[in-house]
C-alpha positions in Angstrom: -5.6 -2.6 -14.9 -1.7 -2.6 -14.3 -0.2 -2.1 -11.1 1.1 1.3 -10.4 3.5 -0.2 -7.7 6.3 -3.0 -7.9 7.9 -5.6 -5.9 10.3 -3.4 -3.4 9.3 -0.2 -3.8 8.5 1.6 -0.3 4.6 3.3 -0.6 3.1 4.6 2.3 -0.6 5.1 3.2 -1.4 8.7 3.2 -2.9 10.4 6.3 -6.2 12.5 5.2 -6.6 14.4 8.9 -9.4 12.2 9.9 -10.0 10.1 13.2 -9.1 6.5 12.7 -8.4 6.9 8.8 -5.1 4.7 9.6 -3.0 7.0 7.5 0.5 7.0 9.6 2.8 8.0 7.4 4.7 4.9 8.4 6.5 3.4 5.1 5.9 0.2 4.2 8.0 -2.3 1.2 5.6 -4.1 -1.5 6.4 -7.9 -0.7 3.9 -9.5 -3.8 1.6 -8.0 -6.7 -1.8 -9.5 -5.8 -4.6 -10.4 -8.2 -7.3 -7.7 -9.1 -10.0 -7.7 -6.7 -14.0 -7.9 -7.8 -14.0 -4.5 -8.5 -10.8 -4.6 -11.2 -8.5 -2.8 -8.7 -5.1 -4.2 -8.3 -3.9 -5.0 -4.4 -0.4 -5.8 -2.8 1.0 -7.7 0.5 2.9 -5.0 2.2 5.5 -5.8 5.6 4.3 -3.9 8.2 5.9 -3.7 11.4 3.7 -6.6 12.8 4.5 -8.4 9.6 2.2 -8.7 6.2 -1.1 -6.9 5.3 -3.0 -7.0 2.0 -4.1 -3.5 1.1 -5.3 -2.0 -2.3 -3.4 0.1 -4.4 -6.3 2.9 -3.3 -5.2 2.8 0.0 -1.0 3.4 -0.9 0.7 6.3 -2.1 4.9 6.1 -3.4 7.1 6.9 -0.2 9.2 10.0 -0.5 12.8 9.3 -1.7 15.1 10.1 1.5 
């Protein structure tokens, strides 16, 4: 599987209206492409504002162009 996602594009984690899903809305910028994981989905290293997370491309969504 490719990645949907490249170096220095802004995604965003998309807010589903649940308790404690973590969907902020917040845009983040795709630092590195990271391997597939076990189950052949590709993940990232976002900066966040308390630095870097890994997430999986699952979890991101493209940022709205301002």
């Amino acid at each position: 599987m490719s990645h949907k996602f490249k170096v220095g594009q802004r995604v965003c984690r998309p807010s589903h209206g649940l308790p404690g899903d973590g969907g902020t809305g917040e845009v983040f910028e795709v630092l590195r492409l990271m391997p597939e994981d076990q189950t052949g989905e590709p993940g990232y290293r976002i900066r966040t504002q308390g630095g870097e997370r890994a997430v999986r491309e699952s979890d991101l969504v493209a940022a709205p162009q301002a």
